[in-house]
LUMDRENTOR-535759 format. One record per residue (C-alpha): x, y, z. Coordinates in Angstrom, 1 decimal. Layout:
BEGIN
X, Y, Z
X, Y, Z
...
This chain:
BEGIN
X, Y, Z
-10.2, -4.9, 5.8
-11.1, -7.4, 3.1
-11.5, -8.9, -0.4
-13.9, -7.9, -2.7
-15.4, -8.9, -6.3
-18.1, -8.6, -8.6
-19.5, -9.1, -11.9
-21.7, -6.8, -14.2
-23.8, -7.7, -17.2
-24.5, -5.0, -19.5
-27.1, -7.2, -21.2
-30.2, -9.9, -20.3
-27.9, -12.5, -19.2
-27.6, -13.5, -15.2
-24.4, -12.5, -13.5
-22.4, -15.8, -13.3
-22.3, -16.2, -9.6
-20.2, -19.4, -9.7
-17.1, -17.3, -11.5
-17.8, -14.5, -8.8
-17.4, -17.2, -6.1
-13.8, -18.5, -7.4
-12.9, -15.2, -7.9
-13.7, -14.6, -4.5
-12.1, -17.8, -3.1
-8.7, -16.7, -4.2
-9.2, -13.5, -2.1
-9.7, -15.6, 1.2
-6.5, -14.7, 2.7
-7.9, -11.2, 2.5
-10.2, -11.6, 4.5
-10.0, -14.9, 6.4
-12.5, -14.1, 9.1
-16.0, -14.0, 6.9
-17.5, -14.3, 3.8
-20.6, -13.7, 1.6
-22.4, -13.1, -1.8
-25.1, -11.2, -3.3
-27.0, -11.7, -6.5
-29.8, -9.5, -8.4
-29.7, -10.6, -11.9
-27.1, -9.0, -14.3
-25.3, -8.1, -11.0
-23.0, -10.6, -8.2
-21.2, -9.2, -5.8
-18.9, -11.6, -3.4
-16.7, -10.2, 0.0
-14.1, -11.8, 2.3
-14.2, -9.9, 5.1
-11.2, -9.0, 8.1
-13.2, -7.8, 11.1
-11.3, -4.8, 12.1
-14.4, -2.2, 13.1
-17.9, -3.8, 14.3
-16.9, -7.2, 15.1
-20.4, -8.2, 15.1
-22.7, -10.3, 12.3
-24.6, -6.8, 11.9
-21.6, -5.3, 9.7
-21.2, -8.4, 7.3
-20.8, -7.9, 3.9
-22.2, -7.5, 1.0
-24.2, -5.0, 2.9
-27.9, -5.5, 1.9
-30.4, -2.1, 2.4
-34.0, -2.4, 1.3
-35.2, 0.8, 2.1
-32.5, 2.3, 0.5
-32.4, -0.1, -2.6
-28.9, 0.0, -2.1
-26.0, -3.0, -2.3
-22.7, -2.0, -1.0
-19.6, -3.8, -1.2
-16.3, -2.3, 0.2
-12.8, -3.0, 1.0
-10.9, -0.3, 3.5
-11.4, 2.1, 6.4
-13.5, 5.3, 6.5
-11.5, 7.0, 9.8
-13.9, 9.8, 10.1
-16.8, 7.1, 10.1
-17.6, 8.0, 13.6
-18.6, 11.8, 12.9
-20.1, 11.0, 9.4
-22.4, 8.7, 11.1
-23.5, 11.8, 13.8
-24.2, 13.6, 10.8
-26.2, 11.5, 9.3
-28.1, 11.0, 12.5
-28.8, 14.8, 12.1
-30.3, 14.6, 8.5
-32.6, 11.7, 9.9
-30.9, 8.5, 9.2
-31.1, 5.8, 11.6
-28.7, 2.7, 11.2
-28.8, -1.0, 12.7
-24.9, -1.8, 12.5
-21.5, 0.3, 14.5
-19.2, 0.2, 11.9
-17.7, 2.6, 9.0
-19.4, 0.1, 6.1
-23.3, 1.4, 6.9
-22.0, 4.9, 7.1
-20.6, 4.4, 3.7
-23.7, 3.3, 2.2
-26.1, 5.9, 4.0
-23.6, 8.7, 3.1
-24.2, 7.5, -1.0
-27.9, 7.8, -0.5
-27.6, 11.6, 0.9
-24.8, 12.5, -1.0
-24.1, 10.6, -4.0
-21.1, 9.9, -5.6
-20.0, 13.2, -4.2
-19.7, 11.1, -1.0
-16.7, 10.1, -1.8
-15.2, 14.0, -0.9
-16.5, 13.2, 2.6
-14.0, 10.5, 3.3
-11.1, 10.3, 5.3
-9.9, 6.8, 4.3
-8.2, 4.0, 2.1
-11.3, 2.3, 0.3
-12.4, 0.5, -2.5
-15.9, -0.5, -2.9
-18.8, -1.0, -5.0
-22.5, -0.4, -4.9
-25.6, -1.6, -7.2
-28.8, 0.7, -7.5
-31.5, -1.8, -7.5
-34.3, 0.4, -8.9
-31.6, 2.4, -11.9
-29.6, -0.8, -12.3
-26.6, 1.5, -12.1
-23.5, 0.2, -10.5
-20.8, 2.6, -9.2
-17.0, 1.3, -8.6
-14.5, 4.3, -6.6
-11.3, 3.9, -5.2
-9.8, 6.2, -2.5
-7.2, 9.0, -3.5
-4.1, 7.4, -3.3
-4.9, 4.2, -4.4
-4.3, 2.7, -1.4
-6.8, -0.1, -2.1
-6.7, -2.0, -5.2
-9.6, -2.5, -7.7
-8.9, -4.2, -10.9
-11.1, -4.8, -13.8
-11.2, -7.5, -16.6
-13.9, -6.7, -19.3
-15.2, -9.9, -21.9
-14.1, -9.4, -25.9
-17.3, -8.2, -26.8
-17.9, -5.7, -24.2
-20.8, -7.1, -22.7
-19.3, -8.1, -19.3
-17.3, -6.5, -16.4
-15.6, -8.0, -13.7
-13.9, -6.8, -10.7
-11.8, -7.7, -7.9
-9.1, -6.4, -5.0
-6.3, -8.5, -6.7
-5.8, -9.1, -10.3
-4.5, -13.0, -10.1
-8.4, -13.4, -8.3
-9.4, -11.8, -11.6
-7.6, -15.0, -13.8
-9.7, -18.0, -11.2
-12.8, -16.5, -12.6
-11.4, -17.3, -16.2
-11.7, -15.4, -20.0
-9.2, -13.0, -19.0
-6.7, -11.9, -21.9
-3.3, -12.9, -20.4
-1.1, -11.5, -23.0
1.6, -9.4, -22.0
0.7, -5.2, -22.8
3.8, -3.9, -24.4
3.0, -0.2, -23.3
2.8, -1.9, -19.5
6.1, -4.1, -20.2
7.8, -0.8, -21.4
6.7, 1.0, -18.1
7.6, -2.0, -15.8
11.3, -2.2, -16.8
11.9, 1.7, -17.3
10.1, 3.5, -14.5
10.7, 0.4, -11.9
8.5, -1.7, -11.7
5.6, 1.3, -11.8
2.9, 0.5, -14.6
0.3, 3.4, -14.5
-3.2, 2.9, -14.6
-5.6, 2.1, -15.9
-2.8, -0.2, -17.5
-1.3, -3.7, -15.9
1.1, -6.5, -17.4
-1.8, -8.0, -19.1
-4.0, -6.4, -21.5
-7.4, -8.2, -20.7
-6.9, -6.6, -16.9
-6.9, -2.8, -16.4
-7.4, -1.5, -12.4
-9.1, 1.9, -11.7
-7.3, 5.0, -11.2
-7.1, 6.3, -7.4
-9.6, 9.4, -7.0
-11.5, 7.6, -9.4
-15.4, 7.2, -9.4
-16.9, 5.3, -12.2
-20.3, 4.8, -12.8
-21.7, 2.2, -15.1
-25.4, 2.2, -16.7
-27.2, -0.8, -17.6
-26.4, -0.4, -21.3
-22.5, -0.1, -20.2
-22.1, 3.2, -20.8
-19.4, 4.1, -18.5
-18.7, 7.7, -17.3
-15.0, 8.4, -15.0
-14.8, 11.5, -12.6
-11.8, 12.2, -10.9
-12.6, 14.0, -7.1
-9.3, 14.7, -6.0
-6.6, 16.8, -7.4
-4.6, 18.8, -5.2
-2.4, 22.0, -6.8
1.6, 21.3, -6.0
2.7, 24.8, -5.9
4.0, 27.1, -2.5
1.6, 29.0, -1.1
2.9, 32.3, -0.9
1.6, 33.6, 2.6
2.5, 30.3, 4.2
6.1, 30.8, 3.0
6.0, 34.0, 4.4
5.1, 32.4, 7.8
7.9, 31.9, 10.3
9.1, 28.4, 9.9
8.3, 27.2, 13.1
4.5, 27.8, 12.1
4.9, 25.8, 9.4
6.5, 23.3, 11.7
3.5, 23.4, 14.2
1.3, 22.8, 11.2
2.5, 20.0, 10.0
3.4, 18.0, 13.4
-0.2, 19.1, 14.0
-1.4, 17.1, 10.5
0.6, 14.3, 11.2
-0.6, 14.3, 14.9
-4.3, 14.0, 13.6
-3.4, 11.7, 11.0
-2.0, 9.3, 13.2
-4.9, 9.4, 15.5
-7.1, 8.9, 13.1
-5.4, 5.6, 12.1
-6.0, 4.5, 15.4
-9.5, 3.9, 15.2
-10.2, 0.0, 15.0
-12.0, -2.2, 17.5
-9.0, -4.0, 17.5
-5.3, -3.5, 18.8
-2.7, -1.4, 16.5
0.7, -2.1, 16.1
3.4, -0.1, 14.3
5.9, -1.6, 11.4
9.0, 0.4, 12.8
12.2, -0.2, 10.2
14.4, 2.8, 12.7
14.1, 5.6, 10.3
12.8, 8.7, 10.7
9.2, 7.9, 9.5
8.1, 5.3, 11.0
10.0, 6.5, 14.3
7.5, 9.8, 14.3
4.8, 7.8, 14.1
5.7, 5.9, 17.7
6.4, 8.9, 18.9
3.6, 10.3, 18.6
1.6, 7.5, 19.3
3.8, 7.2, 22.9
3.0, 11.3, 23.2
-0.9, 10.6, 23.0
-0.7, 8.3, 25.6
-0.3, 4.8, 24.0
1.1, 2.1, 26.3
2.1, -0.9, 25.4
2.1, -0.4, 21.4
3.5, -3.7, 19.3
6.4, -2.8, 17.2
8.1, -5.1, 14.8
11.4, -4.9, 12.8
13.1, -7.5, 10.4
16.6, -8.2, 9.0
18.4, -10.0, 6.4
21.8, -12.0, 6.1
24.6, -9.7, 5.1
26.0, -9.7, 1.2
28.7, -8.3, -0.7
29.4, -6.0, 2.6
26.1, -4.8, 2.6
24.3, -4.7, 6.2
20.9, -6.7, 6.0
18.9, -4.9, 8.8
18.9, -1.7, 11.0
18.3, -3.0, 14.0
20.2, -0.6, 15.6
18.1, 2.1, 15.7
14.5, 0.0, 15.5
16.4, -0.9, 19.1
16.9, 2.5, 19.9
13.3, 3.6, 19.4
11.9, 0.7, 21.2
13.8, 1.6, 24.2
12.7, 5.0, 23.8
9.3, 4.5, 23.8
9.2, 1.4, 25.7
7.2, -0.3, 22.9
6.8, -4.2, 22.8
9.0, -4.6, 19.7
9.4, -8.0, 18.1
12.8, -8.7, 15.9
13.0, -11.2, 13.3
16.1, -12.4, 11.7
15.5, -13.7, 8.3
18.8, -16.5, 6.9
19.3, -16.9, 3.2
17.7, -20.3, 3.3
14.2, -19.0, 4.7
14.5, -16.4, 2.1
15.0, -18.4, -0.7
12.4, -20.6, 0.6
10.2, -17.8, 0.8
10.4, -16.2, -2.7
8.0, -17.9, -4.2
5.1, -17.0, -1.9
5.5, -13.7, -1.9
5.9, -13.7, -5.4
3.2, -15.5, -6.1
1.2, -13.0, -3.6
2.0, -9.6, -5.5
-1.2, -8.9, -7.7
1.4, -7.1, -10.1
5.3, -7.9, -10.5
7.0, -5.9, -7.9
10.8, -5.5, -8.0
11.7, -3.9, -5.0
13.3, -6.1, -2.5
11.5, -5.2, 0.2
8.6, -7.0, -1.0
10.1, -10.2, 0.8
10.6, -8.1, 3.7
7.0, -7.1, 4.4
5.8, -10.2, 3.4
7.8, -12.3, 6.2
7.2, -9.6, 8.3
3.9, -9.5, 8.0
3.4, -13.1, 8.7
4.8, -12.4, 12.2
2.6, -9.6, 12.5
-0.2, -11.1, 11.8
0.1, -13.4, 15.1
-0.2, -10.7, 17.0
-2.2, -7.5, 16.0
-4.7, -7.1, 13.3
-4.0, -4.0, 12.0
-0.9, -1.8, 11.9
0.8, 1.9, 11.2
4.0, 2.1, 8.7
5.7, 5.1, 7.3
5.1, 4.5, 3.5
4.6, 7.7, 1.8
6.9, 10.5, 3.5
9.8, 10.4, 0.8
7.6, 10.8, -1.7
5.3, 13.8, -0.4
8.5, 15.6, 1.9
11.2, 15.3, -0.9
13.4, 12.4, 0.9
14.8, 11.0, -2.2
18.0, 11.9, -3.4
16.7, 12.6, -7.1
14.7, 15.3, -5.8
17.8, 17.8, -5.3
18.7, 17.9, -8.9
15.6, 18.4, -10.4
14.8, 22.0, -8.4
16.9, 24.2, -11.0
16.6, 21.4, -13.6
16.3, 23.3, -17.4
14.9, 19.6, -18.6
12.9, 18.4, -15.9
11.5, 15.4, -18.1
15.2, 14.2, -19.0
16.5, 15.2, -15.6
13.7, 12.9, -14.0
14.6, 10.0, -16.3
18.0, 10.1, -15.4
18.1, 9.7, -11.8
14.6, 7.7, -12.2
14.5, 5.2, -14.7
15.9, 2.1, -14.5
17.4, 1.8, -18.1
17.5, 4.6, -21.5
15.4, 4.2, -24.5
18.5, 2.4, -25.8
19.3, -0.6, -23.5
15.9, -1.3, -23.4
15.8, -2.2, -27.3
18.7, -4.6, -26.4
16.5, -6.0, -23.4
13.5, -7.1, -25.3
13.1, -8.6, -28.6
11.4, -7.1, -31.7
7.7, -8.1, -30.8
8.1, -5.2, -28.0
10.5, -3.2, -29.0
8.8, 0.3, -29.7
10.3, 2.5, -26.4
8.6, 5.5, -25.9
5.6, 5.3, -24.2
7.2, 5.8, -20.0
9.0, 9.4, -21.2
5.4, 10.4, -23.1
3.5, 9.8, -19.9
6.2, 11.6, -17.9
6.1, 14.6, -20.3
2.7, 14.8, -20.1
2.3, 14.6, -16.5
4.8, 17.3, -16.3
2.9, 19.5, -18.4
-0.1, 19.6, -16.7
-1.5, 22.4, -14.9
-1.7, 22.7, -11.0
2.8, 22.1, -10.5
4.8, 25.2, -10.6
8.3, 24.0, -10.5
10.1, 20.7, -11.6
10.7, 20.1, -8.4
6.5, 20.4, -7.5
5.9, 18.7, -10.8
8.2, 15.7, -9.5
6.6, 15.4, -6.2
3.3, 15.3, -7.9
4.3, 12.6, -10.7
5.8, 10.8, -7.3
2.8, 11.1, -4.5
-0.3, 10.0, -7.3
1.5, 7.7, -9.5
4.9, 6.3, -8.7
3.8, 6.1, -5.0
0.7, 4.4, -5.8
2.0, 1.7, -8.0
5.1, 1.0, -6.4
5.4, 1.3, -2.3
1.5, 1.5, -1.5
0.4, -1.4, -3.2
3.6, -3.7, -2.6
2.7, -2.9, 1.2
-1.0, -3.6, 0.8
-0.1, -6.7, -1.0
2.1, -8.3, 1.6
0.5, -7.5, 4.6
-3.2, -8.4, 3.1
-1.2, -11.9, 2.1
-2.0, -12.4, 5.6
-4.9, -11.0, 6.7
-2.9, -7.6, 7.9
-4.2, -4.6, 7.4
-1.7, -1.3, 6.8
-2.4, 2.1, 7.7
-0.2, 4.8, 6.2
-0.7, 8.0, 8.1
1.7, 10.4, 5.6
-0.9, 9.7, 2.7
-3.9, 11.5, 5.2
-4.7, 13.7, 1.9
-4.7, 16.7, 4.3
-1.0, 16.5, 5.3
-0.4, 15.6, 1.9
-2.1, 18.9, 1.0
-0.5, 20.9, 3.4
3.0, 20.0, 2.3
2.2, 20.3, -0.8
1.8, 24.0, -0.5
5.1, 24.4, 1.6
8.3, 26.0, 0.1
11.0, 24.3, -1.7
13.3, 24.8, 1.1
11.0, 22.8, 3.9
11.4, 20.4, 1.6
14.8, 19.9, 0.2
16.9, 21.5, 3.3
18.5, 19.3, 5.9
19.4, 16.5, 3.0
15.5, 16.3, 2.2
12.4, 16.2, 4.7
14.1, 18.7, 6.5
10.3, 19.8, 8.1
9.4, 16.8, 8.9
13.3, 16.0, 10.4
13.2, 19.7, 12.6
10.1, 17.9, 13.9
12.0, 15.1, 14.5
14.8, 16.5, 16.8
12.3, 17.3, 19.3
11.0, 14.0, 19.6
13.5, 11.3, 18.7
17.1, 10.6, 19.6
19.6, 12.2, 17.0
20.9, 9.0, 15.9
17.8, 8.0, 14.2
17.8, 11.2, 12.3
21.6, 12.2, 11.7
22.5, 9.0, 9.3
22.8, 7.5, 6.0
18.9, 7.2, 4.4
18.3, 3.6, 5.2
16.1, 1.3, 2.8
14.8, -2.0, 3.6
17.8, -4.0, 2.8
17.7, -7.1, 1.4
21.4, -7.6, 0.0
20.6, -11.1, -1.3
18.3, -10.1, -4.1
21.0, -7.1, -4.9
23.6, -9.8, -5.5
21.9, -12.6, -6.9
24.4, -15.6, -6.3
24.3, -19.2, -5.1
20.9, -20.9, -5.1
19.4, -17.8, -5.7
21.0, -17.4, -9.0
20.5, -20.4, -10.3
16.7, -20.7, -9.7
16.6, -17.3, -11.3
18.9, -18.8, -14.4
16.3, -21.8, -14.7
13.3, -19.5, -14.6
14.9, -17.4, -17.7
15.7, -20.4, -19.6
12.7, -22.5, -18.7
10.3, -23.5, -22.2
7.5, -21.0, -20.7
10.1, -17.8, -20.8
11.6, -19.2, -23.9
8.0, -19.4, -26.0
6.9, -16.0, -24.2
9.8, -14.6, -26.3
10.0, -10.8, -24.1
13.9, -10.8, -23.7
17.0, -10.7, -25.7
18.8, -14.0, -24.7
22.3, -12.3, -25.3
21.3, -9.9, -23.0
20.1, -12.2, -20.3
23.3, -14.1, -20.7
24.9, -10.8, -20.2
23.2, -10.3, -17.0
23.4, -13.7, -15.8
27.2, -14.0, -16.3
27.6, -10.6, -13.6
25.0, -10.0, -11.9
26.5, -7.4, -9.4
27.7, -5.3, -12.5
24.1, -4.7, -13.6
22.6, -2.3, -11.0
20.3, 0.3, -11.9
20.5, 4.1, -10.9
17.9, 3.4, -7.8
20.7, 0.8, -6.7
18.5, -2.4, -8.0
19.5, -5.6, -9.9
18.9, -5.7, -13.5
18.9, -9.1, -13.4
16.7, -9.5, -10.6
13.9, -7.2, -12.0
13.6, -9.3, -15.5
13.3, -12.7, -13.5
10.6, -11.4, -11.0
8.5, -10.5, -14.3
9.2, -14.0, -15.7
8.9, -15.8, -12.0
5.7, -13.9, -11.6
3.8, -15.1, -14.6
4.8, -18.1, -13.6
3.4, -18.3, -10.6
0.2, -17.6, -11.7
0.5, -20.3, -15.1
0.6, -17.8, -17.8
């Protein structure tokens, strides 16, 4: 939906308006279709806005209520915004704008901060008291939308914004690299928990987060949403095809849901099972002529560089207007840099390109779209998942199929200044030992859906498409379906190769092909085998005077992984080499 930043003084000095302005600059692409600014003293809030709901001028942001002494600046979608409002209505409120933004701010002065249970959504936003001075930053429960923070030395200053490179145009941001985050970034893939990033002068709130700052800074953290992972006992006892008819009814509403937008909404539709459901059920509630779009790469090493195949099949099926893009090597390489330079965090996953190209097609033609992100993670579709049911070591068991190196290769991948390995296995440990997960397997899928999922597929989508002006909707993170299967049993789970519930679902509604094949990722064999031109501009990157005086690897073990690429692949099927040089490319990018 947008772009949004902000600055806080915790003293008697003026929020600098001019650094919330650049900050908000860099967010234009956000939200190319409006903009605007607010100032009250200690307190600047800026927004680029993407009119998706209430086209009108009556729904611009920052959203400005006198009565209410209220200042509310917010980046996302409330679905439920619609029944919220009639409730509202009911307790006397009375509103002068048609979109899900007002609803937010009128539901904070009847509720609270408890509001924020209320919502059926992907949001982050922020809102300034005027007559307390408090301001209160939340973000939704999945993290869907970003908000990162950048605090001054002396504590007496908070910034915000929806990306963190916006966070480095407003300046005085500690750009060292955090070793805890570097540690994270090349064990765990690319995942760096929060509140940690790369950089330790930039820190992003935790999803399900609502933090609530006092004039003096005193800043107090509540967490609203924590689902248990554990089977529910008279649901298992349930025949299965009631636990079938649940879930397709979850996913049926979620879907809908996504739907609402005053403007058209397509549907990112790779040919697996996922995003596949979500057309067909679109198509079964009566949807004609919904956009799909698909994208391929160039073959490499034998390795196919698109399903097409089956995005073809679907689109038949459903009669959809679906729009192919080939991408050649050339494009891609062309490309890179862009999309690197896009990513508010380093992202390793190849599909990053993918979405990103793909997105700027979209973008010519719909607003706002649907894509599948999430069902692995909450249904049990990755192959790691197996394993770790009757696992005697969950934490070690999860490391092995997970992470992308041991504790001992990665004190041969960076030099002494960061060489202190430790930190990704101590967050997993503790994660696991938590209350609320029953099994390794529950524990797994619960590390997965609020953490890995979060800072790994969810924001590389949200970074790509918003890199346009795109907004993406992810129907298998409604937290009610997420909930629900949750509280299913192991075998709904793990049967039929993994998502087997949400697969019986599927052989009602799709064609077998799409269901009975290989898993399918977003290929993108070029970046798996780094040769040609693509090599060598990631050789120069690694041996360029910024990554030489930045000092983080081992420069026998980048010649190691520069001499053989293809021999370096970690147990997720990624390139070593690939995911040092996007860390190195990145900070480039952004002239740190």
């Amino acid at each position: 939906m947008c772009g949004i930043a902000g600055e806080i003084r915790f003293d008697a000095v003026e929020a600098d308006a001019a650094a919330v302005g650049r900050i908000a600059e860099t967010l234009r692409p956000r939200g190319p279709d409006a903009s605007g600014t607010y100032q009250q003293g200690r307190v600047a809030f800026a927004h680029r806005r993407l009119k998706i709901i209430d086209l009108s001028e009556r729904a611009q942001q920052p959203m400005v209520a006198p009565d209410l002494g209220l200042t509310l600046v917010f980046n996302g979608c409330i679905y439920n915004y619609r029944e919220l409002r009639a409730e509202l209505e009911n307790l006397g409120e009375r509103f002068f704008s048609d979109g899900d933004t007002e609803v937010l701010l009128r539901a904070y002065r009847h509720w609270g901060i408890g509001c924020v249970s209320r919502l059926h959504g992907m949001f982050a936003f922020a809102i300034h008291e005027r007559d307390s001075g408090r301001v209160v930053l939340a973000r939704d429960r999945f993290g869907i939308k970003p908000l990162y923070l950048a605090e001054s030395a002396d504590g007496r200053r908070l910034r915000f914004a929806s990306s963190l490179p916006a966070l480095l145009a407003g300046g005085d941001v500690d750009t060292r690299i955090d070793p805890v985050a570097l540690e994270h970034y090349l064990m765990w893939h690319a995942v760096v928990p929060p509140p940690l990033t790369i950089l330790r002068g930039v820190r992003k709130l935790p999803p399900a987060t609502v933090a609530v700052f006092q004039p003096d800074g005193t800043r107090q953290d509540s967490c609203y949403w924590n689902p248990p992972f554990a089977t529910d006992l008279a649901l298992a006892a349930a025949p299965v095809e009631e636990r079938e008819r649940l879930v397709q009814t979850a996913l049926e509403i979620a879907v809908e849901r996504r739907m609402v937008a005053d403007v058209p909404v397509g549907v990112l539709l790779s040919g697996g099972v996922d995003s596949s459901l979500i057309v067909s059920l679109l198509a079964r509630a009566g949807q004609k002529d919904l956009n799909t779009f698909s994208i391929g790469f160039e073959a490499a090493n034998g390795e196919l560089g698109d399903e097409f195949k089956y995005s073809d099949l679907i689109a038949a099926e459903f009669g959809t207007r679906h729009h192919k893009m080939r991408i050649d090597d050339a494009t891609l390489l062309a490309t890179l840099p862009d999309a690197i330079r896009a990513m508010s965090e380093p992202m390793v996953s190849y599909d990053n390109i993918g979405f990103y190209l793909l997105s700027k097609e979209v973008s010519r033609h719909v607003k706002v779209v649907q894509s599948g992100q999430g069902a692995d993670e909450v249904f049990a579709g990755y192959h790691w998942y197996p394993p770790l049911a009757a696992s005697g070591d969950a934490v070690a068991d999860y490391m092995r199929v997970f992470f992308d190196r041991d504790p001992e290769e990665y004190l041969r991948t960076v030099t002494d200044a960061y060489a202190a390995p430790g930190a990704s296995r101590d967050f997993v440990a503790a994660h696991f030992a938590r209350p609320g997960a029953a099994t390794p397997l529950d524990r797994a899928l619960r590390l997965d859906s609020t953490v890995m999922l979060v800072d790994d597929p969810v924001k590389r989508v949200d970074n790509m498409t918003m890199a346009w002006g795109l907004e993406a909707r992810v129907p298998f993170l409604d937290h009610e379906l997420v909930e629900l299967a949750a509280r299913l049993p192991e075998q709904d789970k793990l049967g039929d190769r993994g998502k087997a519930v949400l697969k019986s679902i599927a052989r009602r509604l799709l064609p077998n092909e799409v269901i009975d094949r290989p898993k399918g990722y977003f290929p993108v064999p070029t970046l798996k085998y780094l040769s040609g031109p693509t090599l060598d501009w990631v050789r120069d990157a690694l041996h360029s005077p910024s990554a030489r005086a930045r000092g983080l690897f081992r420069e026998d073990y980048l010649d190691m992984l520069l001499a053989a690429p293809e021999r370096h692949i970690t147990p997720l099927r990624g390139s070593k080499l690939w995911q040092v040089a996007l860390l190195e490319l990145w900070l480039q990018s952004h002239g740190l």
